[in-house]
Backbone of each chain as ProteinMPNN parsed JSONL, in Angstrom:
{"seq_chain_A": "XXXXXXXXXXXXXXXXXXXXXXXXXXXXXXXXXXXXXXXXXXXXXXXXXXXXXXXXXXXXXXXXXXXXXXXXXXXXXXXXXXXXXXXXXXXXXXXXXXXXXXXXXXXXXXXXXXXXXXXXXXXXXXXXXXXXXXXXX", "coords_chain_A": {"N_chain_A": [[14.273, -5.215, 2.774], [14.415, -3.484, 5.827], [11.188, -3.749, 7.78], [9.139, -1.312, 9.0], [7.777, 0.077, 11.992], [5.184, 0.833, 11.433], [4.66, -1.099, 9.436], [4.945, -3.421, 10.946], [3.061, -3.289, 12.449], [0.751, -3.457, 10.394], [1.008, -6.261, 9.663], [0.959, -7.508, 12.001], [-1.65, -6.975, 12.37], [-3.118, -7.891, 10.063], [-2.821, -10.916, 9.862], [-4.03, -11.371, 12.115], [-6.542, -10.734, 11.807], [-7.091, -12.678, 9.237], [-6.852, -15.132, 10.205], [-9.183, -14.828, 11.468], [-10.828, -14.495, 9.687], [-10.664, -17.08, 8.543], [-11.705, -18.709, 10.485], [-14.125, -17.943, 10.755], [-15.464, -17.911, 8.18], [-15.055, -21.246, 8.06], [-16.958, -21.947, 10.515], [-19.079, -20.31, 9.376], [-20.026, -22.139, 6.694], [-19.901, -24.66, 8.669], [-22.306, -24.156, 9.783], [-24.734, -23.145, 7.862], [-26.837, -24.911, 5.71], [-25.644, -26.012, 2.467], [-26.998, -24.505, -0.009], [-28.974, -22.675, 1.287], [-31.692, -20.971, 2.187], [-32.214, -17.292, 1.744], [-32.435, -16.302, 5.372], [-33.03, -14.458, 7.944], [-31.465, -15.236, 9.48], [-29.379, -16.91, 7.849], [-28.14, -15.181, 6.894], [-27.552, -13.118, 8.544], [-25.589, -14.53, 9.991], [-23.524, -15.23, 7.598], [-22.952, -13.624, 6.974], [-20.887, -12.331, 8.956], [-18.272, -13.105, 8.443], [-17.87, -11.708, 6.456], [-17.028, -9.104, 8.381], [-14.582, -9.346, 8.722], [-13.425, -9.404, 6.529], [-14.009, -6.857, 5.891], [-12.366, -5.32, 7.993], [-10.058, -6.411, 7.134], [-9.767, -3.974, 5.436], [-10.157, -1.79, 6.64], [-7.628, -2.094, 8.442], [-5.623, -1.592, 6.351], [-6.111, 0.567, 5.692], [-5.045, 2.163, 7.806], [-2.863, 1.521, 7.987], [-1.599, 3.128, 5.808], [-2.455, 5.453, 7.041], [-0.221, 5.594, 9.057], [2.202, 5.21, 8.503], [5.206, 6.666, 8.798], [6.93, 7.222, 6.471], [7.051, 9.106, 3.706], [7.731, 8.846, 1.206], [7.82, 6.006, 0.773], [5.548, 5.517, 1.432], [4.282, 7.292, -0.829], [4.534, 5.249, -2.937], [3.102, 3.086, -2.052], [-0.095, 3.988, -2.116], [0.447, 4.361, -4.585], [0.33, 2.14, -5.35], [-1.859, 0.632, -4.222], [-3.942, 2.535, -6.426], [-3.269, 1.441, -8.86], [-3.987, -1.263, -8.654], [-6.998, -0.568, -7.782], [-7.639, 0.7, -10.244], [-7.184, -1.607, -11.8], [-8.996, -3.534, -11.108], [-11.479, -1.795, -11.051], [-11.67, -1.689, -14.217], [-11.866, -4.699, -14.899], [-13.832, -5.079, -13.494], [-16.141, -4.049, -14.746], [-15.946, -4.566, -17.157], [-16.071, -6.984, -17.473], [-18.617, -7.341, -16.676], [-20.088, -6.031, -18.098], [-19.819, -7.751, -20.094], [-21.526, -10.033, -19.344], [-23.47, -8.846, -19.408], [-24.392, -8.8, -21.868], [-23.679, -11.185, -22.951], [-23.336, -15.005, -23.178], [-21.324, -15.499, -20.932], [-19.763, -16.754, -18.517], [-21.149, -16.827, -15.304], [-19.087, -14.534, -12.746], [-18.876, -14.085, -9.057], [-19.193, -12.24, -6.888], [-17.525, -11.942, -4.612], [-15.225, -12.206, -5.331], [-14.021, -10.003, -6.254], [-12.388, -8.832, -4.321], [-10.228, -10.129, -4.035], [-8.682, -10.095, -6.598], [-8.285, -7.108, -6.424], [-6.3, -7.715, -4.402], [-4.354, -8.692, -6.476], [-4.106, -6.864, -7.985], [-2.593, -5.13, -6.791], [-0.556, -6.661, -6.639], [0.58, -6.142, -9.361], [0.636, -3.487, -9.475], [3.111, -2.883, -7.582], [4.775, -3.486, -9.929], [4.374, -1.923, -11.543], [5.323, 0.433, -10.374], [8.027, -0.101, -10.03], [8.672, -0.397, -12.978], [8.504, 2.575, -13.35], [9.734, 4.062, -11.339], [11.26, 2.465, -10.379], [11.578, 1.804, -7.977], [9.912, -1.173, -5.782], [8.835, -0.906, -3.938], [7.247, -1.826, -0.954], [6.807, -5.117, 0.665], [4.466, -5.265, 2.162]], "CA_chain_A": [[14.217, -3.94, 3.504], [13.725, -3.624, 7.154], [10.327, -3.732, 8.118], [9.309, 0.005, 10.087], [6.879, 0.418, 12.914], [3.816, 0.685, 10.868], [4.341, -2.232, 8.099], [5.158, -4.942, 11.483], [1.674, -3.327, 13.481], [-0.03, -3.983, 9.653], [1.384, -7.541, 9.299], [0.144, -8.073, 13.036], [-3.283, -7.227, 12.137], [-3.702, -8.584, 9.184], [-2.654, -12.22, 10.386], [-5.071, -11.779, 13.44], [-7.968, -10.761, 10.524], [-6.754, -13.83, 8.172], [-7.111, -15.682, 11.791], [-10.533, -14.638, 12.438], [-11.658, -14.228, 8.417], [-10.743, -18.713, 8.396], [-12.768, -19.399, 11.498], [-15.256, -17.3, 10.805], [-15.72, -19.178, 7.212], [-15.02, -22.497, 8.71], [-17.72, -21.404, 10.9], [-20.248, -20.148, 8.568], [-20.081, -23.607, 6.5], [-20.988, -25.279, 9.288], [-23.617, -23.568, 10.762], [-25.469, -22.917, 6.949], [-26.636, -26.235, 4.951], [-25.356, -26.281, 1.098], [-27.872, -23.832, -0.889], [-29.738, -22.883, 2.411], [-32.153, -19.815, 1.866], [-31.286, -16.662, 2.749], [-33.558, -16.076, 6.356], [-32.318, -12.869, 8.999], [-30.815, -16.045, 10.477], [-28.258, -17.353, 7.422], [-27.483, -13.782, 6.526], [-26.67, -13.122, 10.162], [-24.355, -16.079, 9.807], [-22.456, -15.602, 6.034], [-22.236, -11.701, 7.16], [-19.981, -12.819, 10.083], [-16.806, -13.323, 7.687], [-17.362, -10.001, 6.139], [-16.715, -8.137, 9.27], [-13.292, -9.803, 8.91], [-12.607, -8.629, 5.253], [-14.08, -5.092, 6.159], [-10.996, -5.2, 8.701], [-8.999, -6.259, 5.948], [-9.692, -2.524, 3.832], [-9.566, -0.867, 8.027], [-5.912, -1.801, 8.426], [-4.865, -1.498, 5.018], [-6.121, 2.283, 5.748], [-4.238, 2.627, 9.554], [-1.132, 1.551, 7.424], [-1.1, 4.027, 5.329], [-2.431, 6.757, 8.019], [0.46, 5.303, 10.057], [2.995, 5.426, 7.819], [5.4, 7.97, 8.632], [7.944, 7.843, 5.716], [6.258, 10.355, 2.757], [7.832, 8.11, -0.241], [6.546, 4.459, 0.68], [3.173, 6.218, 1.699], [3.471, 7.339, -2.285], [4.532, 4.115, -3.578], [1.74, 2.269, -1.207], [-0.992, 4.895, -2.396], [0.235, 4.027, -6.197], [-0.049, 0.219, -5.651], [-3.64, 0.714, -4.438], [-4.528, 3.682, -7.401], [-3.109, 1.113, -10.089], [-5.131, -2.609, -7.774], [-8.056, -0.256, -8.003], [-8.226, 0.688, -11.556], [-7.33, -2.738, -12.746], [-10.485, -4.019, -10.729], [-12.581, -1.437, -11.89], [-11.884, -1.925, -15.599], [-11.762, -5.608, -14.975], [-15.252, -5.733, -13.013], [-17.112, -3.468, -15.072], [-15.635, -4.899, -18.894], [-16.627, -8.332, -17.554], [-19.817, -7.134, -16.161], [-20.82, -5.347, -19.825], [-19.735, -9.092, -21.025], [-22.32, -10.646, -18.466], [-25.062, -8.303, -19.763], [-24.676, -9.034, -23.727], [-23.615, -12.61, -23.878], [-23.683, -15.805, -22.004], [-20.143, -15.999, -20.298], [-19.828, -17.494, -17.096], [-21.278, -15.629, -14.037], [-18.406, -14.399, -11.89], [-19.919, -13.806, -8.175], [-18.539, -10.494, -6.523], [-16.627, -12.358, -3.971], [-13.797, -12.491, -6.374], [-13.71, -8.669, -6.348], [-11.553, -8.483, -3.296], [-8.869, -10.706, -4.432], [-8.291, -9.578, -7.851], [-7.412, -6.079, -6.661], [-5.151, -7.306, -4.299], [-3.691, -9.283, -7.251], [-3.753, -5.377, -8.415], [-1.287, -4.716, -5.631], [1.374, -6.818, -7.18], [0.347, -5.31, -10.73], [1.037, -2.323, -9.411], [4.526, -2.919, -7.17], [5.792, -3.879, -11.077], [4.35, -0.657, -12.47], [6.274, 1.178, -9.56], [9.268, -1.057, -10.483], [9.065, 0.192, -14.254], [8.316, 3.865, -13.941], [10.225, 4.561, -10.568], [12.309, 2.176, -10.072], [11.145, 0.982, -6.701], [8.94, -1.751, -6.112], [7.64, -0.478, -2.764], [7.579, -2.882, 0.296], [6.06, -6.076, 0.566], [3.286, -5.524, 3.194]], "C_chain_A": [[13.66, -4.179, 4.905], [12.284, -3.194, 7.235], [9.816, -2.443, 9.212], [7.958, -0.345, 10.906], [5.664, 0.232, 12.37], [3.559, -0.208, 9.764], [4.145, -3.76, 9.625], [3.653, -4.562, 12.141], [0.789, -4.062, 11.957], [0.27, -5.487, 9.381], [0.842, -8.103, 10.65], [-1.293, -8.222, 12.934], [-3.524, -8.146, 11.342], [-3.301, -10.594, 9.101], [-3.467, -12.318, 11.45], [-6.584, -11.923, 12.428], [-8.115, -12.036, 9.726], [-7.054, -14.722, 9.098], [-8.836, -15.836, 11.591], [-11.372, -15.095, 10.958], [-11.955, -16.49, 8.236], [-12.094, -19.234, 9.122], [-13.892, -19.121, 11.124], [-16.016, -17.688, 9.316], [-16.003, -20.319, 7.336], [-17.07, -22.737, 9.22], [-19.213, -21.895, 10.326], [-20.968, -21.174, 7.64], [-20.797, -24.207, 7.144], [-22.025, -25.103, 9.362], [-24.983, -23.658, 9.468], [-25.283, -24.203, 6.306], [-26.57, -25.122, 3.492], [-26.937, -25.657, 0.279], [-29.455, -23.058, 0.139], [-30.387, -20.881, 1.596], [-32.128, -18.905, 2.922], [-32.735, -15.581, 4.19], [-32.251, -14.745, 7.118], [-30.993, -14.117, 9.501], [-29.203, -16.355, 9.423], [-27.562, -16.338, 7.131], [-27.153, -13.329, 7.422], [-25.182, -13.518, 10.195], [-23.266, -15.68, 8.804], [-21.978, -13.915, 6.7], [-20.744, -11.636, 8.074], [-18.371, -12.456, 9.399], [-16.664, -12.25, 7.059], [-16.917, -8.694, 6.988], [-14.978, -8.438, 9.128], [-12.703, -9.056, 7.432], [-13.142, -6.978, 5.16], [-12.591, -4.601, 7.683], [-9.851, -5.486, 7.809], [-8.505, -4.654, 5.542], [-9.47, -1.63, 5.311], [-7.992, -0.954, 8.399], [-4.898, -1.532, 7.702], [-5.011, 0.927, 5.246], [-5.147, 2.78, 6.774], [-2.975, 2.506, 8.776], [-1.052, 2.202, 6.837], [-1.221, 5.539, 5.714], [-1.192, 6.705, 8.931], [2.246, 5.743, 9.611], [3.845, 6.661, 7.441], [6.448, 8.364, 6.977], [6.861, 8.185, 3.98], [6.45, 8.969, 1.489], [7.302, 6.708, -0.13], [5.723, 4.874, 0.605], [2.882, 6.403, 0.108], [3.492, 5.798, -2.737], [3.599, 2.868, -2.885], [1.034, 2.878, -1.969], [-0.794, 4.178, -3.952], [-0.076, 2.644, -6.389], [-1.475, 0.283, -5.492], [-4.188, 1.87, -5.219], [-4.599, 2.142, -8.15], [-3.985, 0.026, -9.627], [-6.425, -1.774, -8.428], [-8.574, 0.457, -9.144], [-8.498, -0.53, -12.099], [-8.664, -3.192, -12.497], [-11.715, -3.752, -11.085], [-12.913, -1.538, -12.971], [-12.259, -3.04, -15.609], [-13.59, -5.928, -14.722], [-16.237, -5.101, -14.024], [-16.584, -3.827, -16.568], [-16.47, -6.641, -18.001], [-18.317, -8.477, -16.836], [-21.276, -6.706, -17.519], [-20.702, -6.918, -20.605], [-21.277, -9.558, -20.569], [-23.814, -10.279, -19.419], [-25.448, -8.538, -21.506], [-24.449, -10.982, -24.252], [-23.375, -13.593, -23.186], [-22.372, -16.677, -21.351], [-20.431, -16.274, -19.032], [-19.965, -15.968, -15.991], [-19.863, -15.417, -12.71], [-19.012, -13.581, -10.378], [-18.753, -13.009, -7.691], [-17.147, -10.568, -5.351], [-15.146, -12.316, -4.199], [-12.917, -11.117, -6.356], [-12.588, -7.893, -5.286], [-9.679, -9.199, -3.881], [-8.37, -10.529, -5.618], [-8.038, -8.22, -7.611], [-6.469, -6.135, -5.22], [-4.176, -8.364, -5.251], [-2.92, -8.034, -7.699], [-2.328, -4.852, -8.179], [-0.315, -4.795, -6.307], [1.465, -5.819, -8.635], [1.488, -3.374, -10.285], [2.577, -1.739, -8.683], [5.094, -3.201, -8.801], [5.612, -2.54, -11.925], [5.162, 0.654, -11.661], [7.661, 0.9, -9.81], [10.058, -0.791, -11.768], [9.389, 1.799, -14.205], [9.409, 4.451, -12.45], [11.241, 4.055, -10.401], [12.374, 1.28, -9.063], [9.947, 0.085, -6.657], [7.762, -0.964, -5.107], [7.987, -2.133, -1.997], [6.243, -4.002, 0.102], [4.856, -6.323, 1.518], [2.247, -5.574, 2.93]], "O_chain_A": [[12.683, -4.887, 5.149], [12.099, -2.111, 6.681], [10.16, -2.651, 10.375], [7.121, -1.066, 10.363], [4.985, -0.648, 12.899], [2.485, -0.197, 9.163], [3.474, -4.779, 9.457], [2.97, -5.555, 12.39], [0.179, -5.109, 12.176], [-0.592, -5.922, 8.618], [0.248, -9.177, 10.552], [-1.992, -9.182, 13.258], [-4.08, -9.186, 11.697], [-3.655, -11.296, 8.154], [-3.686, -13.472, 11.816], [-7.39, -12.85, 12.353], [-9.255, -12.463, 9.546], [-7.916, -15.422, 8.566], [-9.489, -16.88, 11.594], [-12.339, -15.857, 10.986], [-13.003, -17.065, 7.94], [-13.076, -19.84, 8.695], [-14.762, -19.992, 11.117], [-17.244, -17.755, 9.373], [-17.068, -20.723, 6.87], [-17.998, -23.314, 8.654], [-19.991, -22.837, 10.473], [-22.197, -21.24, 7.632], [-21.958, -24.489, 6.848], [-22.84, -25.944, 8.983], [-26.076, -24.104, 9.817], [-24.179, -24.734, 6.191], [-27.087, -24.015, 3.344], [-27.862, -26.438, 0.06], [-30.615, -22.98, -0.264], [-29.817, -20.039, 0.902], [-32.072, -19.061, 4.142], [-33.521, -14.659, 3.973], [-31.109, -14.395, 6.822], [-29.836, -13.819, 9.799], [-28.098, -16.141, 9.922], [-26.338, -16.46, 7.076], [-26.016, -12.893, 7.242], [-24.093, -12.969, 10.366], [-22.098, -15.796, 9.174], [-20.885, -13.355, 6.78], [-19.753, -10.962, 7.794], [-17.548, -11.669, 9.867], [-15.563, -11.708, 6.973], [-16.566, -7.605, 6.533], [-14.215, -7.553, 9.518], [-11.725, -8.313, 7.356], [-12.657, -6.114, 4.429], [-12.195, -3.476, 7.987], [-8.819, -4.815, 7.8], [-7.362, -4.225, 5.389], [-8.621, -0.743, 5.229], [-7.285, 0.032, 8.605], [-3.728, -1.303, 8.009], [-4.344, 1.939, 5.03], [-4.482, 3.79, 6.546], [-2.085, 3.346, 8.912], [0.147, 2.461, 6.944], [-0.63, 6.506, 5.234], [-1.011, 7.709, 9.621], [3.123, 6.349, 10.226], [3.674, 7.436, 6.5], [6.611, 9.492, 6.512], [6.127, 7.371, 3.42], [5.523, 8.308, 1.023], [6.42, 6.299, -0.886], [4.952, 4.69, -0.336], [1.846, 5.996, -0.418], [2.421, 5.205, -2.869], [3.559, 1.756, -3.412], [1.326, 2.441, -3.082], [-1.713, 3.54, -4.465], [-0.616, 2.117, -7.362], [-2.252, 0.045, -6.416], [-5.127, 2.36, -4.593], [-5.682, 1.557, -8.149], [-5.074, 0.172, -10.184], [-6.9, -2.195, -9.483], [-9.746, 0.832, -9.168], [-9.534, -0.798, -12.708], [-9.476, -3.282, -13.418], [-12.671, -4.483, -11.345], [-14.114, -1.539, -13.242], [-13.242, -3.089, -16.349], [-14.356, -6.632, -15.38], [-17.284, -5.738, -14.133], [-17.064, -2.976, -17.317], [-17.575, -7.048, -18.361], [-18.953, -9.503, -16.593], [-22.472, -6.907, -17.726], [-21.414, -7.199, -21.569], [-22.183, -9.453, -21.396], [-24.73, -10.962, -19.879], [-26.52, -8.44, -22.103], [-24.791, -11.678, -25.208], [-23.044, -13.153, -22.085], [-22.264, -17.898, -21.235], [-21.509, -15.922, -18.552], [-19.415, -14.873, -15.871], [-19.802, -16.255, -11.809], [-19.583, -12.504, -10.542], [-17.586, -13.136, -8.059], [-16.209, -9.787, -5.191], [-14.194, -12.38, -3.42], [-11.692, -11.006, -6.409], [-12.102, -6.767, -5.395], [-8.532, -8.767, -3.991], [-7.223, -10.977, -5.639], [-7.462, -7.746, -8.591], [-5.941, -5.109, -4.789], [-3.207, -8.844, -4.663], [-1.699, -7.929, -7.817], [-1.409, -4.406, -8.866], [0.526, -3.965, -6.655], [2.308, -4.946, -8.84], [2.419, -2.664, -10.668], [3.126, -0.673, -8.963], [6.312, -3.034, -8.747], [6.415, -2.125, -12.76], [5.537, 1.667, -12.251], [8.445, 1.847, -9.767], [11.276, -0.831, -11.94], [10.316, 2.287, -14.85], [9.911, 5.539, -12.734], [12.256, 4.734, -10.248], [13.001, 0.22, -9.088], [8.976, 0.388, -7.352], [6.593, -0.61, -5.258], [8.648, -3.112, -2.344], [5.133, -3.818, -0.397], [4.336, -7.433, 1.634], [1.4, -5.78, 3.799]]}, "seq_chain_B": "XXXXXXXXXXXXXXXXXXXXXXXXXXXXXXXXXXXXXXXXXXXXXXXXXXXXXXXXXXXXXXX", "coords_chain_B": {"N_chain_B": [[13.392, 17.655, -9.72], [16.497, 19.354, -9.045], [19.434, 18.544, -6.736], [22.058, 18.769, -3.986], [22.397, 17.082, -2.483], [23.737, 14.836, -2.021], [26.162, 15.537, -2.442], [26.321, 17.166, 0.14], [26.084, 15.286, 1.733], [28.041, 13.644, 1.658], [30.439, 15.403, 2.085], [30.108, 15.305, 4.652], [30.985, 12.364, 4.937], [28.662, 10.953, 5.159], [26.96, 7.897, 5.218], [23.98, 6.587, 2.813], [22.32, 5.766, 4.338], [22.982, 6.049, 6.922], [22.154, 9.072, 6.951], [19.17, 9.322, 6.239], [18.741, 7.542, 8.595], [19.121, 9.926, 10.444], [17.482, 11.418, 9.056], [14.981, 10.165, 9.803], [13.438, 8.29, 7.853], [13.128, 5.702, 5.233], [15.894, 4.229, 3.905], [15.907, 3.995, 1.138], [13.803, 6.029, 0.59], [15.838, 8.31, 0.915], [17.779, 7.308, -1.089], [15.988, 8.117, -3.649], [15.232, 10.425, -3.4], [17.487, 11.643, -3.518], [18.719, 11.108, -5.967], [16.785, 12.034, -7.384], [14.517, 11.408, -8.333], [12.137, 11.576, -6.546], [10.508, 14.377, -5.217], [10.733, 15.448, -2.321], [8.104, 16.385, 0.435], [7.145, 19.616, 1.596], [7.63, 20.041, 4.297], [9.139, 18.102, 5.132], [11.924, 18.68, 3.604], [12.026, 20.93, 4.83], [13.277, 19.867, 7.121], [15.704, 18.699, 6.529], [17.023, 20.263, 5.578], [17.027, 21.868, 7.852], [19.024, 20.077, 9.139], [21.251, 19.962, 7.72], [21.691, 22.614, 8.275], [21.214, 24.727, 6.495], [19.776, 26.817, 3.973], [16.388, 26.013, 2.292], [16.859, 26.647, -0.339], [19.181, 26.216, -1.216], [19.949, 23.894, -1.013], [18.016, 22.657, -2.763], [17.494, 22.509, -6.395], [16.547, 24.849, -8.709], [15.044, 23.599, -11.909]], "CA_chain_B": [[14.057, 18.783, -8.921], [17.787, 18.683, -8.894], [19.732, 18.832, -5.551], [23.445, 18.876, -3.586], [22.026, 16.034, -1.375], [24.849, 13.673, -2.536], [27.729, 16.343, -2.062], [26.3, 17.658, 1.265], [25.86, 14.07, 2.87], [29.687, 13.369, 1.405], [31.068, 15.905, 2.782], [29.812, 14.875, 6.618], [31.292, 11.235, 5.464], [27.484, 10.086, 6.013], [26.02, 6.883, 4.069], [22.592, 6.926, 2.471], [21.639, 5.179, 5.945], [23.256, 7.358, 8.293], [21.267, 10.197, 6.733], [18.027, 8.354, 6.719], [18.321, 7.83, 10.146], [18.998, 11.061, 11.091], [15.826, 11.98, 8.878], [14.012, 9.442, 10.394], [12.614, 8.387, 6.447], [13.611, 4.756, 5.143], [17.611, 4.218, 2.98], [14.934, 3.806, -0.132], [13.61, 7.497, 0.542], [17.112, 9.028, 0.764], [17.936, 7.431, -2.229], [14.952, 8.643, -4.422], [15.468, 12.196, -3.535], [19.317, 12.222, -4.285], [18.663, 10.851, -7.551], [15.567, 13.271, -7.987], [13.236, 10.455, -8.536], [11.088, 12.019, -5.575], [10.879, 15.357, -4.985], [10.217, 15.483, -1.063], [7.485, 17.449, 0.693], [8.101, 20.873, 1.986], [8.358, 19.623, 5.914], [10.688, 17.061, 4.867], [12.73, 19.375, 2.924], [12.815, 21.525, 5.83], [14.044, 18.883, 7.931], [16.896, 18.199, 5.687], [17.66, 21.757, 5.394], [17.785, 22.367, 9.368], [19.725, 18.804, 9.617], [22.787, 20.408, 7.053], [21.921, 23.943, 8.536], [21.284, 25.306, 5.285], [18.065, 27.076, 3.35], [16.482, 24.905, 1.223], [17.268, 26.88, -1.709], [20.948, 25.501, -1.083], [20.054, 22.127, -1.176], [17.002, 21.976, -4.027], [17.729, 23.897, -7.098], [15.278, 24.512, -10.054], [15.762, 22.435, -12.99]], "C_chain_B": [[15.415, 18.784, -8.458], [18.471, 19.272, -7.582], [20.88, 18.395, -5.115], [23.119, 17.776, -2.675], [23.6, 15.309, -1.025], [25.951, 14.269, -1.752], [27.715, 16.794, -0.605], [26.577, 16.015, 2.072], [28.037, 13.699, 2.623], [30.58, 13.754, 2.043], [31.081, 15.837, 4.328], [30.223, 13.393, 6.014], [30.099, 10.324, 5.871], [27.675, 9.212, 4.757], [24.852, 7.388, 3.901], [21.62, 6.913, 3.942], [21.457, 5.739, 6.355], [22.48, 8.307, 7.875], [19.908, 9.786, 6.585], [17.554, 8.233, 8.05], [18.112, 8.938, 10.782], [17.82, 11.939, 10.834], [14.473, 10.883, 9.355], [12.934, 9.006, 9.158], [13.998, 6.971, 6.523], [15.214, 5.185, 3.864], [16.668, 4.443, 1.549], [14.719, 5.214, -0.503], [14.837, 8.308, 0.153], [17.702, 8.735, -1.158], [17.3, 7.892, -3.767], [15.415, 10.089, -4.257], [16.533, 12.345, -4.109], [19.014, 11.952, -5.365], [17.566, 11.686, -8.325], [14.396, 12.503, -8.608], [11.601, 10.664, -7.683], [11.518, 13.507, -5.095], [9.992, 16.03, -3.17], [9.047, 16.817, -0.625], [8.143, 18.532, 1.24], [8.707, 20.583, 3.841], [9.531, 18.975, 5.805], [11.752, 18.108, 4.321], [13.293, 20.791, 3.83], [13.432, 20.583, 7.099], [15.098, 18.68, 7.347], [17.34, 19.632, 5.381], [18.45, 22.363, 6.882], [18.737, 21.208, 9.798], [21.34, 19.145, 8.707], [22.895, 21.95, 7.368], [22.333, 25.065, 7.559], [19.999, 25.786, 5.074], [18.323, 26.22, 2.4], [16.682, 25.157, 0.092], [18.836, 26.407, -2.385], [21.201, 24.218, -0.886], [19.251, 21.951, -2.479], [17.18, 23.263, -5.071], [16.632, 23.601, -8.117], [15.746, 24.215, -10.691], [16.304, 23.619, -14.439]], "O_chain_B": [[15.594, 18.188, -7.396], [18.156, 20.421, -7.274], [21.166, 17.384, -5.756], [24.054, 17.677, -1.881], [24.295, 15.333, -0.009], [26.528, 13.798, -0.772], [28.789, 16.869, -0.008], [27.372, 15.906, 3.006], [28.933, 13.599, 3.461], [31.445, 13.056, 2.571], [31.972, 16.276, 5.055], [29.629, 12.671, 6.814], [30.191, 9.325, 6.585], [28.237, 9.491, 3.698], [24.465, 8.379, 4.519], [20.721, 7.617, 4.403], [20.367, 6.275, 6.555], [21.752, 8.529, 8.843], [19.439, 10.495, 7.476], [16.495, 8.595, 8.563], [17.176, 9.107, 11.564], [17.258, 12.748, 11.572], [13.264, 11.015, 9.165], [11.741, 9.266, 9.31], [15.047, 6.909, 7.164], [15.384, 6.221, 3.221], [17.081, 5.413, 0.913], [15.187, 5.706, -1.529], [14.826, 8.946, -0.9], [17.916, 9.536, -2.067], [17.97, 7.993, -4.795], [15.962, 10.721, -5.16], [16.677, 13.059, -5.102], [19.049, 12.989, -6.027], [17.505, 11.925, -9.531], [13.496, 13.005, -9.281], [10.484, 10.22, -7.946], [12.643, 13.78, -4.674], [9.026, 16.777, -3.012], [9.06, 17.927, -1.157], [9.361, 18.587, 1.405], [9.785, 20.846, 4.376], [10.642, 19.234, 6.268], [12.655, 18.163, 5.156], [14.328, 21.447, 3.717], [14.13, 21.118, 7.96], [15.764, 18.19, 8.26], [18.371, 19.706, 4.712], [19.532, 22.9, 7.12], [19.283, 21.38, 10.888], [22.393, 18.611, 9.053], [23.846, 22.605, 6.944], [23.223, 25.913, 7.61], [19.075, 25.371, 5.774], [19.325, 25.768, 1.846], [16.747, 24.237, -0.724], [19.332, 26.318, -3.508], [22.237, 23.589, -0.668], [19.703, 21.162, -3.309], [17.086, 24.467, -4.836], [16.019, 22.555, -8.331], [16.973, 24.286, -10.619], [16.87, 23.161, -15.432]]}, "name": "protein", "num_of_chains": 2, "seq": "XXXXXXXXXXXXXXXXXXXXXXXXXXXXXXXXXXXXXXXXXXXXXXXXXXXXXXXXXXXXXXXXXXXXXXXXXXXXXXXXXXXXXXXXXXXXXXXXXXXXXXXXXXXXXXXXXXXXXXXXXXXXXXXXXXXXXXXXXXXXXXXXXXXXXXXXXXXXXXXXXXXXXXXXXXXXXXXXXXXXXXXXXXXXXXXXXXXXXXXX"}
């Protein structure tokens, strides 16, 4: 499907963010030694790369404020409903695990990329019940 | 919500496209509504009403 006005501005951002989110990792590595405690100074530092994935969830919003055609906008909107249930059931069943029995600690970091794993979850549940997957942006 | 979409665009000889474009909404959209898979908002639905110069009761009928 052709690509409209507001999926090529979100594919611009989010390659300048993915840009900035590397360096700014890269970065943070350097700058912090391997188990370094956390002073105003390293938390300064590691915070750096989260300004980049809080631009992540800011353009993911402009695209769907931007977004003039009504039916992607639903089938966008349903990919992130169904991402953000799976995550929530997912984080909070393996969180009730955490607290009763001694499975492996999963650190929160993870929490971003498992609901946009959601995403696809949810282009296949658009796929079943509608028909459409929805666009790949 | 069932609707003459199909028969009105037919009769102007449009494609799914051509009417798409003219609603300024992606070929995907057009095809959801004709098939009644999406039942468009009311702006939209007046856009597609003043674009075949019809009320929308003459395009969207109750089920």
């Amino acid at each position: 499907m052709a690509r409209n006005p507001a999926q090529r501005r979100y594919m611009r951002r989010m390659i300048a963010l993915s840009l900035a989110y590397i360096a700014t990792v890269m970065l943070a590595s350097w700058l912090i030694p391997d188990d370094a405690a956390a002073t105003p100074l390293t938390v300064a530092i590691a915070l750096v790369p989260a300004l980049a994935t809080s631009g992540f969830i800011w353009a993911m919003a402009r695209y769907i404020a931007e977004l003039k055609d009504e039916y992607v906008r639903m089938l966008e909107i349903r990919k992130m409903l169904v991402a953000t249930g799976l995550t929530l059931a997912l984080a909070s069943g393996w969180g009730i695990l955490e607290l009763f029995t001694n499975v492996p600690r999963v650190q929160l970091f993870y929490v971003f990329p498992v609901w946009c794993l959601g995403l696809a979850v949810g282009s296949l549940v658009n796929k079943v019940t509608i028909g459409d997957a929805g666009p790949c942006a | 919500m069932k609707n003459r979409l199909k028969v009105l665009r037919a009769e102007r000889d449009w494609s799914q496209g051509d009417l798409a474009e003219r609603l300024e909404v992606s070929r995907q959209s057009v095809n959801a509504i004709e098939t009644g898979k999406y039942d468009p908002s009311l702006p939209l639905a007046f856009r597609i009403a003043d674009l075949f110069g019809l009320p929308i009761e003459e395009i969207f009928l109750k089920d």
